[in-house]
C-alpha positions as CSV (number, residue, x, y, z in Angstrom):
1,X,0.0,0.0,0.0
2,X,1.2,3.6,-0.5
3,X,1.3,4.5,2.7
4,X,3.7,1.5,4.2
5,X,5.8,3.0,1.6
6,X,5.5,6.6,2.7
7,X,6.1,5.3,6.6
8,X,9.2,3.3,5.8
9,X,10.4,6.0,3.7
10,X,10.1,8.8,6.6
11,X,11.6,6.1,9.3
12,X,14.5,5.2,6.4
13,X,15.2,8.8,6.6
14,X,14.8,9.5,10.3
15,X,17.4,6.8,10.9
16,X,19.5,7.4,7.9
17,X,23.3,8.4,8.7
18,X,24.6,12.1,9.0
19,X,24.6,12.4,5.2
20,X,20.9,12.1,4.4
21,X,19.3,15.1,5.0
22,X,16.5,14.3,7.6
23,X,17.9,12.3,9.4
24,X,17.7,12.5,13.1
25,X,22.0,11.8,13.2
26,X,22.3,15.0,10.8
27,X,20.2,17.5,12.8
28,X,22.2,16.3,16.6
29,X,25.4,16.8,14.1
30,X,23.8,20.8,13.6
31,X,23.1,20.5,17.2
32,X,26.9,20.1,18.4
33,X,27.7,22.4,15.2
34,X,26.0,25.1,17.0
35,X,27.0,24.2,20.2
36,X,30.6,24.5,19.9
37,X,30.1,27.4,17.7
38,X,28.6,29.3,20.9
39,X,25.7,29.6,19.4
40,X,23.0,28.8,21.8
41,X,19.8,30.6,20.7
42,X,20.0,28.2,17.5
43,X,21.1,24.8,19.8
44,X,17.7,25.8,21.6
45,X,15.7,25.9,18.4
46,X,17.4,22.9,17.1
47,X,17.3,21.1,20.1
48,X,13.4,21.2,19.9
49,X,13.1,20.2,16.5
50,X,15.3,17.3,17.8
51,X,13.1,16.2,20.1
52,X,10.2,16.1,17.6
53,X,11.9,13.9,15.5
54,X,13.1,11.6,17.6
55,X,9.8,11.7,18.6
56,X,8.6,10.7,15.5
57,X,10.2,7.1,15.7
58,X,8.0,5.1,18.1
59,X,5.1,7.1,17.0
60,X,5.6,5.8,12.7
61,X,6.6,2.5,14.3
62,X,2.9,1.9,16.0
63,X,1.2,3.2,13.0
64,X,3.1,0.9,10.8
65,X,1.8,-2.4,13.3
66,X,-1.5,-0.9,13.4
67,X,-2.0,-0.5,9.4
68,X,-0.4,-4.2,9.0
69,X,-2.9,-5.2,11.6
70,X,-6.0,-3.3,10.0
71,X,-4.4,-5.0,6.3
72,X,-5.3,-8.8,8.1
73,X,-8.4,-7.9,8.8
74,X,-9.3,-6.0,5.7
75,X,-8.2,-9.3,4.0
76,X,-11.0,-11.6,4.5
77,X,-13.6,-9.3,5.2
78,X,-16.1,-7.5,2.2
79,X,-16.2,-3.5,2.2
80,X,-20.0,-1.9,3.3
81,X,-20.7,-2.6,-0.4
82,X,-20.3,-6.4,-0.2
83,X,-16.8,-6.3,-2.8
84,X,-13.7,-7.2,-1.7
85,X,-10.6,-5.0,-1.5
């Protein structure tokens, strides 16, 4: 289905290296960048977006079991209008 695609495409990239842009790795990397640049106005602001992703992790992981187990189910059970998916 397209949307398992778009899910393990956004937690491919969320757990991708330093060089994929997304990533949760690259945006700590801009973290430290601005941290040891004595910048701390932008390690705030980054630092919350960092917490977002990361959030993002467990939260794509559930909806990806829940779809698979809403796709069993779908399976063997007709739509309202008595076809099949």
């Amino acid at each position: 289905m397209r949307i398992d695609k778009r899910i393990d495409r956004s937690l491919s990239r969320l757990n991708g290296p330093v060089s994929v842009r997304g990533s949760i790795a690259r945006l700590q990397q801009r973290v430290d960048n601005a941290k040891a640049a004595g910048h701390g106005a932008i390690e705030t602001y980054l630092k919350g977006r960092l917490a977002y992703r990361k959030s993002l992790v467990p939260t794509l992981e559930q909806r990806s079991k829940d779809l698979a187990k809403v796709s069993d189910w779908c399976g063997p059970n007709p739509t309202a209008d008595g076809a099949t998916p």
